[in-house]
Biopython code that builds the backbone (N, CA, C, O; Angstrom):
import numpy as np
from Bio.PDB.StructureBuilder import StructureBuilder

atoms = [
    (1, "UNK", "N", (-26.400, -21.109, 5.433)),
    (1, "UNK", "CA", (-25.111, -21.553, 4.980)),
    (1, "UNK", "C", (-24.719, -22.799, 5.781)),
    (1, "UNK", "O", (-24.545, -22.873, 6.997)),
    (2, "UNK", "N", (-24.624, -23.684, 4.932)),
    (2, "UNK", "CA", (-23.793, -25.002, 5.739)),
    (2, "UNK", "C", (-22.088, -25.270, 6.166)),
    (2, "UNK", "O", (-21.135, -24.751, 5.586)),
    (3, "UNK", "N", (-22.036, -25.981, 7.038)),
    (3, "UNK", "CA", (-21.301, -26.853, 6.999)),
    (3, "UNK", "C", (-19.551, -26.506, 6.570)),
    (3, "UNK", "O", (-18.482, -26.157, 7.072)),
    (4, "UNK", "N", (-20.123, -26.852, 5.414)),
    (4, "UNK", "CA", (-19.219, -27.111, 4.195)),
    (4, "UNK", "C", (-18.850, -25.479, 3.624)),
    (4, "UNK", "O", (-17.742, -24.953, 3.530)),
    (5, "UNK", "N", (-19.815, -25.075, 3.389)),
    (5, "UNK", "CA", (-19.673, -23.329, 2.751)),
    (5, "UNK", "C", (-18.827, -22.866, 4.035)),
    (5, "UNK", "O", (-17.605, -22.756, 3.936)),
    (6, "UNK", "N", (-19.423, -22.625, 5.120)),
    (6, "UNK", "CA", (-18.108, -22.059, 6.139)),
    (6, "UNK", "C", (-16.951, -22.423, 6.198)),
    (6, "UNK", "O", (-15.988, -21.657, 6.194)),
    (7, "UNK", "N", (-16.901, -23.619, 6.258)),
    (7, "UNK", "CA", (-15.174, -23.995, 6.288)),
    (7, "UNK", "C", (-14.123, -23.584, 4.993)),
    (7, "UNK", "O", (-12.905, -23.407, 4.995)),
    (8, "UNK", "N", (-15.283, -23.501, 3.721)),
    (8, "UNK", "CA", (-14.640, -22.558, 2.332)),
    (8, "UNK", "C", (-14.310, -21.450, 2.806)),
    (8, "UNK", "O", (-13.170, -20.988, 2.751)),
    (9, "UNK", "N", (-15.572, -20.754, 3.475)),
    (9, "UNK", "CA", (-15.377, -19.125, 3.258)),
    (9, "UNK", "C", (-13.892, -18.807, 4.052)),
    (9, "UNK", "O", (-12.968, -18.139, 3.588)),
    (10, "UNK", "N", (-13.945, -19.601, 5.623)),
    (10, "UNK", "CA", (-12.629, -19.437, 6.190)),
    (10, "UNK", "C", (-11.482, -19.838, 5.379)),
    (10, "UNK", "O", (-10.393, -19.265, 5.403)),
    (11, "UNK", "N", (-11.799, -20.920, 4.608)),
    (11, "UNK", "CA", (-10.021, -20.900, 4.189)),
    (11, "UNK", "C", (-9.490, -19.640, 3.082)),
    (11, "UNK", "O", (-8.432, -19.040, 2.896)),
    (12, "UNK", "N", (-11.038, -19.618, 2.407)),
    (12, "UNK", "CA", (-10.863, -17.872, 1.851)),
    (12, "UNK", "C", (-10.540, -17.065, 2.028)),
    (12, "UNK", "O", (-10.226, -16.288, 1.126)),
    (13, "UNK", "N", (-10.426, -16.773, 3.342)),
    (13, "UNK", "CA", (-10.400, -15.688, 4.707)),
    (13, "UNK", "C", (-8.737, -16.176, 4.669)),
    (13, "UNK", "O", (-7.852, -15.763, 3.919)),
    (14, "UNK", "N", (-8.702, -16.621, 5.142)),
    (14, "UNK", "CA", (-7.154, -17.003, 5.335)),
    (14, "UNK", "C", (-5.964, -16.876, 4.339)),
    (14, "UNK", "O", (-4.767, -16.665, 4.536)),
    (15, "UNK", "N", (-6.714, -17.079, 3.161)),
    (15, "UNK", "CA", (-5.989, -17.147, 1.396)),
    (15, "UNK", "C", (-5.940, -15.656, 1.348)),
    (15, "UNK", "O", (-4.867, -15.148, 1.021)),
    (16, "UNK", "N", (-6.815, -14.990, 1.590)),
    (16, "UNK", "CA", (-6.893, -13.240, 1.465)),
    (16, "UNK", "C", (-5.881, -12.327, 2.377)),
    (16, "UNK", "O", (-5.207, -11.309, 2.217)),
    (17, "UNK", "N", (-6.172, -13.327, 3.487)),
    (17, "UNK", "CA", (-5.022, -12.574, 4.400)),
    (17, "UNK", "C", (-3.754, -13.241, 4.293)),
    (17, "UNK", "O", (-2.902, -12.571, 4.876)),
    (18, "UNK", "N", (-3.228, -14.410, 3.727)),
    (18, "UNK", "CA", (-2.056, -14.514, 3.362)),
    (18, "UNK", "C", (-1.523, -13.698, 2.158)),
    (18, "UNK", "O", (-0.429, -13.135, 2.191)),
    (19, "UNK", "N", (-2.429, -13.663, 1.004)),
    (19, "UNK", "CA", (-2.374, -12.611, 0.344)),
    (19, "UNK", "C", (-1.696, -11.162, -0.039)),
    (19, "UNK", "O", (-0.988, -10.666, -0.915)),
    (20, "UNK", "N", (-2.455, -10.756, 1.343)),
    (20, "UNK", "CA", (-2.136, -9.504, 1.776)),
    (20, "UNK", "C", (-1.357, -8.733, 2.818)),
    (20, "UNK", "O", (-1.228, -7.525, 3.017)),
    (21, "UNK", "N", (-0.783, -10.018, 3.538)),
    (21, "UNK", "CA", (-0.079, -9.818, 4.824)),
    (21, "UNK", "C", (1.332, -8.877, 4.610)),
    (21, "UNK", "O", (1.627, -7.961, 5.377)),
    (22, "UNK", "N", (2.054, -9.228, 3.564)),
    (22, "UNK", "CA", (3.611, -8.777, 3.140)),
    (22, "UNK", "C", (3.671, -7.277, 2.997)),
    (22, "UNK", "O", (4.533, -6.509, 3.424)),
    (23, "UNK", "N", (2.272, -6.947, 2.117)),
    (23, "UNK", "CA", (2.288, -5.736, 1.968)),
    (23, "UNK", "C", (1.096, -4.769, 3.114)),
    (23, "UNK", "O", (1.010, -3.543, 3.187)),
    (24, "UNK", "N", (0.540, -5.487, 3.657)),
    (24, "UNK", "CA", (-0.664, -4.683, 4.312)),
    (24, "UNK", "C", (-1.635, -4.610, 3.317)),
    (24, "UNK", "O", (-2.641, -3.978, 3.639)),
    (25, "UNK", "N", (-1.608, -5.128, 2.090)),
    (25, "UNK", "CA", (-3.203, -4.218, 1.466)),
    (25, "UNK", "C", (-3.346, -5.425, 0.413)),
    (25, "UNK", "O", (-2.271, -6.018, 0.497)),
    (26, "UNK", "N", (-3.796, -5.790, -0.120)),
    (26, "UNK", "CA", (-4.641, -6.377, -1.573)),
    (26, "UNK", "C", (-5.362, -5.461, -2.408)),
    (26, "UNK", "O", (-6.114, -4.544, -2.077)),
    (27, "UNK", "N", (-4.969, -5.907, -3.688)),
    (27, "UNK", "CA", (-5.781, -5.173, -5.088)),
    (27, "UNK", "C", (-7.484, -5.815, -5.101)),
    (27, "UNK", "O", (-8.029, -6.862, -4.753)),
    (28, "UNK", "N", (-7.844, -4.708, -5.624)),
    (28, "UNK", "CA", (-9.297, -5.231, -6.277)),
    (28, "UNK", "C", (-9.591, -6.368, -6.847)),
    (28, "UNK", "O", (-10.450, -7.235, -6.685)),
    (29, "UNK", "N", (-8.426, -6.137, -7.773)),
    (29, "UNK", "CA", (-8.092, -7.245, -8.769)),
    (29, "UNK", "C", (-7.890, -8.331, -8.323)),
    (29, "UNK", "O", (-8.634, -9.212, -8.754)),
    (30, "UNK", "N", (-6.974, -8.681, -7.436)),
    (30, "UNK", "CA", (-6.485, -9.932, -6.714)),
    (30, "UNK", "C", (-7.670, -10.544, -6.081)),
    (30, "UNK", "O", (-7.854, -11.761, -6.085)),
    (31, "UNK", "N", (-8.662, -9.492, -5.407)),
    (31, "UNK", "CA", (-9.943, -10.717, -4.526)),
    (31, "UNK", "C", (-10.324, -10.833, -5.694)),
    (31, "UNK", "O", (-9.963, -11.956, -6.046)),
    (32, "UNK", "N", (-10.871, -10.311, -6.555)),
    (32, "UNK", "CA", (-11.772, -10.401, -7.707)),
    (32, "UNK", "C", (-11.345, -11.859, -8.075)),
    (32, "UNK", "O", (-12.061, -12.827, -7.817)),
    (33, "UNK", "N", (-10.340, -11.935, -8.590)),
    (33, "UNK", "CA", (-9.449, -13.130, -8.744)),
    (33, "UNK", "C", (-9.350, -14.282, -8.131)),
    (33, "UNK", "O", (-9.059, -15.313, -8.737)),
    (34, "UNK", "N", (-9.607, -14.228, -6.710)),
    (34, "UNK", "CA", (-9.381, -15.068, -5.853)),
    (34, "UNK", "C", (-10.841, -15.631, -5.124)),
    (34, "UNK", "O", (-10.985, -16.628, -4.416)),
    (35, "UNK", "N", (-11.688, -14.796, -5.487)),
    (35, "UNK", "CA", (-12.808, -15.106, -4.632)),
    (35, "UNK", "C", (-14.046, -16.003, -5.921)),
    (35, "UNK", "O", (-14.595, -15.428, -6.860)),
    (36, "UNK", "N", (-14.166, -17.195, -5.628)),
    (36, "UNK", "CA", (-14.794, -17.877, -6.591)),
    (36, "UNK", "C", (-16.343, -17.359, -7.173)),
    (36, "UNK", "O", (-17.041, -16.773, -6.345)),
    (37, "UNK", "N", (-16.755, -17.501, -8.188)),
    (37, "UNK", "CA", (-17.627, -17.196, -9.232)),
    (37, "UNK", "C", (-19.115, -17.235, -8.116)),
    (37, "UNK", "O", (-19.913, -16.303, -8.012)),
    (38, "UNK", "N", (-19.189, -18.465, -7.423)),
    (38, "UNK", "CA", (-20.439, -18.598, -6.778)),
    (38, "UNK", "C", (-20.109, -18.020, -5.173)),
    (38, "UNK", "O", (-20.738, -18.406, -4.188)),
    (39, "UNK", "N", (-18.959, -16.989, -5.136)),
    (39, "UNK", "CA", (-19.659, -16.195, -3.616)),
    (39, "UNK", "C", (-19.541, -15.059, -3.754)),
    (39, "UNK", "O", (-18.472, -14.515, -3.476)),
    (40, "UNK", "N", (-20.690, -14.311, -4.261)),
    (40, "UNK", "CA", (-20.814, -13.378, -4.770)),
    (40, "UNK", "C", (-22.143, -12.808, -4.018)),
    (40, "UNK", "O", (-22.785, -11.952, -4.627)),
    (41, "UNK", "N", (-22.502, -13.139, -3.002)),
    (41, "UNK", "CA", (-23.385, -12.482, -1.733)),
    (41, "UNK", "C", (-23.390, -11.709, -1.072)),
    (41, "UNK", "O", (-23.198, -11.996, 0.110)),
    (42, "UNK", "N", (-23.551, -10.680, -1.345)),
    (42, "UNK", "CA", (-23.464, -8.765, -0.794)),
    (42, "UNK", "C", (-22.319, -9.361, 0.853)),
    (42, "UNK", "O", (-21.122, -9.266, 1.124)),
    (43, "UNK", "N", (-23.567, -9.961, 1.583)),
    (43, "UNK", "CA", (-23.078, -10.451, 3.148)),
    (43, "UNK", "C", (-21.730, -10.582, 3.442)),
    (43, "UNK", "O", (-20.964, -9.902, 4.125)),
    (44, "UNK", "N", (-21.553, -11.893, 2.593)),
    (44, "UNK", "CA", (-20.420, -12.943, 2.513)),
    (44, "UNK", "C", (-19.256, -11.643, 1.742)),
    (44, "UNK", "O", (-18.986, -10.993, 2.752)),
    (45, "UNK", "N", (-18.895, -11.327, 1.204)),
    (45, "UNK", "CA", (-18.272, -10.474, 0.643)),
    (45, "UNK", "C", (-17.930, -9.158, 2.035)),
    (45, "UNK", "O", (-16.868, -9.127, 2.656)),
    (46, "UNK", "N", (-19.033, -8.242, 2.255)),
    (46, "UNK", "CA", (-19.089, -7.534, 2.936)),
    (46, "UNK", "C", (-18.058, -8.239, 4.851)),
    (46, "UNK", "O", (-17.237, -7.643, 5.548)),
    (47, "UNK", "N", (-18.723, -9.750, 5.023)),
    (47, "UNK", "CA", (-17.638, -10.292, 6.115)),
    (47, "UNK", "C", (-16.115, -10.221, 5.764)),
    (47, "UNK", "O", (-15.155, -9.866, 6.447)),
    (48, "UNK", "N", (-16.221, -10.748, 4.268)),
    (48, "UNK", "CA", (-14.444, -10.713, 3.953)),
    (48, "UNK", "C", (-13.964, -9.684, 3.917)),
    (48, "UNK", "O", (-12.902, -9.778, 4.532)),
    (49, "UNK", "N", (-14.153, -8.298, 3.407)),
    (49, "UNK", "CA", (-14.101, -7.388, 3.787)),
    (49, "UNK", "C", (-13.625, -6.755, 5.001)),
    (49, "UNK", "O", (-12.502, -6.260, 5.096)),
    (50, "UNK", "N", (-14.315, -6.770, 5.743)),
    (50, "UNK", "CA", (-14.259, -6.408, 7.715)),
    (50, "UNK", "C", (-13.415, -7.253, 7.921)),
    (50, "UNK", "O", (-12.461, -6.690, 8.457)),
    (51, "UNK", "N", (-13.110, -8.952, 7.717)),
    (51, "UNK", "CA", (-12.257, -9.438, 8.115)),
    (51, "UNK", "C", (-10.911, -9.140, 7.598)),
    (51, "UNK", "O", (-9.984, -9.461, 8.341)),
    (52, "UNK", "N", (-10.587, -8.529, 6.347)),
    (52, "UNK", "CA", (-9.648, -7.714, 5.936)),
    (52, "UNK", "C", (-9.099, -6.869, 6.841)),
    (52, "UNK", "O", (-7.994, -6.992, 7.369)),
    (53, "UNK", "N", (-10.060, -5.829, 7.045)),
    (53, "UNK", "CA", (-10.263, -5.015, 7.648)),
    (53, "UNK", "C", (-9.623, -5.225, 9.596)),
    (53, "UNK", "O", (-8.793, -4.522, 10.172)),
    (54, "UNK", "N", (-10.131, -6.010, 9.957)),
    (54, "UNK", "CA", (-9.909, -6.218, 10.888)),
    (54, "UNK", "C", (-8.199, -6.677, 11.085)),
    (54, "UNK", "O", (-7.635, -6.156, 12.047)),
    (55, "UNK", "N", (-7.684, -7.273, 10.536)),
    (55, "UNK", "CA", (-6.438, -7.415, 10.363)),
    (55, "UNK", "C", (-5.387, -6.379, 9.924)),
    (55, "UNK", "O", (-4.201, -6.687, 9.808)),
    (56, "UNK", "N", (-5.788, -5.323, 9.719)),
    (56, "UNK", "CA", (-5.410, -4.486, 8.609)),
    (56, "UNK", "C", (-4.751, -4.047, 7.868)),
    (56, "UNK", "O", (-3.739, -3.352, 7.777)),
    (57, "UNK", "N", (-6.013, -4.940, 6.845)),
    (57, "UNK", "CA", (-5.594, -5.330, 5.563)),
    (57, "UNK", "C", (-6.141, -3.751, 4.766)),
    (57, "UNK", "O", (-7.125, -3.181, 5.237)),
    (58, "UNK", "N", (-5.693, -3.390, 4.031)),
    (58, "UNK", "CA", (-6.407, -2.306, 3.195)),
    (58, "UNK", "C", (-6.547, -2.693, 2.022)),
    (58, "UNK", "O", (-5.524, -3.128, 1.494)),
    (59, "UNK", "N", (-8.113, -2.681, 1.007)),
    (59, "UNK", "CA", (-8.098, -3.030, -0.204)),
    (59, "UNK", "C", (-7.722, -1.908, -1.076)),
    (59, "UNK", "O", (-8.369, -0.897, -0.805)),
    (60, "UNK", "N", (-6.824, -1.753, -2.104)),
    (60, "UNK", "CA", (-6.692, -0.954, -2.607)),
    (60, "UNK", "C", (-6.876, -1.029, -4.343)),
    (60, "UNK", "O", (-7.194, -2.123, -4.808)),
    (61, "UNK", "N", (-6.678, 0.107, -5.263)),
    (61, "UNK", "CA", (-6.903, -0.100, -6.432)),
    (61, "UNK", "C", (-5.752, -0.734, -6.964)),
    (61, "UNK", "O", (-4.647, -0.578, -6.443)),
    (62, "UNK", "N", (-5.957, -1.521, -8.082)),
    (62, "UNK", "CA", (-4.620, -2.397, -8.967)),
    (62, "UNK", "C", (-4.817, -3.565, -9.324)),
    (62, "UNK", "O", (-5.610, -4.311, -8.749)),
    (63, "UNK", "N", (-3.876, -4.000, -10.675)),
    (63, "UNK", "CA", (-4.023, -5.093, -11.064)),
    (63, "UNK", "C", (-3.675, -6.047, -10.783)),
    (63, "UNK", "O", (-3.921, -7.067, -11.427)),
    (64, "UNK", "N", (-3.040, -6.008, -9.804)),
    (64, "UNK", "CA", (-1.667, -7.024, -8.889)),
    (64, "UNK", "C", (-2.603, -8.839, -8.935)),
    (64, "UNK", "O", (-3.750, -8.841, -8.487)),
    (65, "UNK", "N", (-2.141, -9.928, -9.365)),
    (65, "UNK", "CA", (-2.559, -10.924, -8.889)),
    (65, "UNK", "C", (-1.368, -11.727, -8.873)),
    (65, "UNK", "O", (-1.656, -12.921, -8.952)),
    (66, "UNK", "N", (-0.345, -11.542, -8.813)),
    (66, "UNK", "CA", (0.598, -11.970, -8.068)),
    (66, "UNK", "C", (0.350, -12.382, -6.422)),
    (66, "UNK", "O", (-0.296, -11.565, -5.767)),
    (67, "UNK", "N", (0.848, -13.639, -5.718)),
    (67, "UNK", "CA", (1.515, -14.773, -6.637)),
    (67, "UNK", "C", (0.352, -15.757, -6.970)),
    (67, "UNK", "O", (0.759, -16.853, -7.355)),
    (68, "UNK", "N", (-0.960, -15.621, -6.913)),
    (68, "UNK", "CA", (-2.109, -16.529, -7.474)),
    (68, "UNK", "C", (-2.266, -16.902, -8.473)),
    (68, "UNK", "O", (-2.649, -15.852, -8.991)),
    (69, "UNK", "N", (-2.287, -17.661, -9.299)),
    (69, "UNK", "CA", (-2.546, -17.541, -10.512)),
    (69, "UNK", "C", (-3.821, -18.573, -10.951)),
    (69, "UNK", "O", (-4.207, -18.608, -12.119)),
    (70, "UNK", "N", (-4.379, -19.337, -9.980)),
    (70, "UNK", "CA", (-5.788, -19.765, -10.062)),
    (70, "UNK", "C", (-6.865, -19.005, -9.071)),
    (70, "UNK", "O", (-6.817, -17.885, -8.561)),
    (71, "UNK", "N", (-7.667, -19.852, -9.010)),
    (71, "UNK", "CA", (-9.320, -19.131, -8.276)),
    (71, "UNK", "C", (-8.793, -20.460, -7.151)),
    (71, "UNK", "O", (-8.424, -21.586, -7.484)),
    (72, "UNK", "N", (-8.875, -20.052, -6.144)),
    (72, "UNK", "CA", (-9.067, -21.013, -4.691)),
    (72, "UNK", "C", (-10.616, -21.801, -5.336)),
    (72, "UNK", "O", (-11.552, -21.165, -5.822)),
    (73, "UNK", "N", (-10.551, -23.494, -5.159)),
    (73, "UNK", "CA", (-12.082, -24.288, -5.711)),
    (73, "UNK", "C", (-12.754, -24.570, -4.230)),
    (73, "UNK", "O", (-13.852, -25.120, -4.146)),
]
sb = StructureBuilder()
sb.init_structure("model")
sb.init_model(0)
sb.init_chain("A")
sb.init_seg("    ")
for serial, (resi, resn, name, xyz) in enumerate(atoms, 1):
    if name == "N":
        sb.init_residue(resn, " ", resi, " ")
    sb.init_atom(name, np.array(xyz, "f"), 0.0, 1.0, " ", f" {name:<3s}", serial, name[0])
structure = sb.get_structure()
């Protein structure tokens, strides 16, 4: 992974946990939503995750994609 892909994945990281900060948790739906088409890498996924996690964030079930209404590019 370069460069360039890390500094995405973090601002991803950051978009997820702003996300989720108000309430403590994020929907399925919402990363699904939020996490772009091409990072879809068991790994990379599995870090955002733990980094959820680590904050704690809890993913939970729901359709919620409020207040996003695009894909982070």
């Amino acid at each position: 992974m370069d460069n360039m892909q890390m500094k995405h994945i973090e601002e991803l990281a950051n978009t997820l946990l702003e996300a989720a900060k108000g309430d403590g948790c994020i929907t399925f739906a919402l990363l699904n939503h939020l996490i772009p088409e091409e990072i879809r890498e068991p790994a990379i996924i599995e870090a955002l995750f733990d980094f959820l996690h680590s904050h704690d964030i809890d993913i939970i079930q729901g359709n919620n994609y409020w207040p996003y209404d695009t894909k982070i590019h």
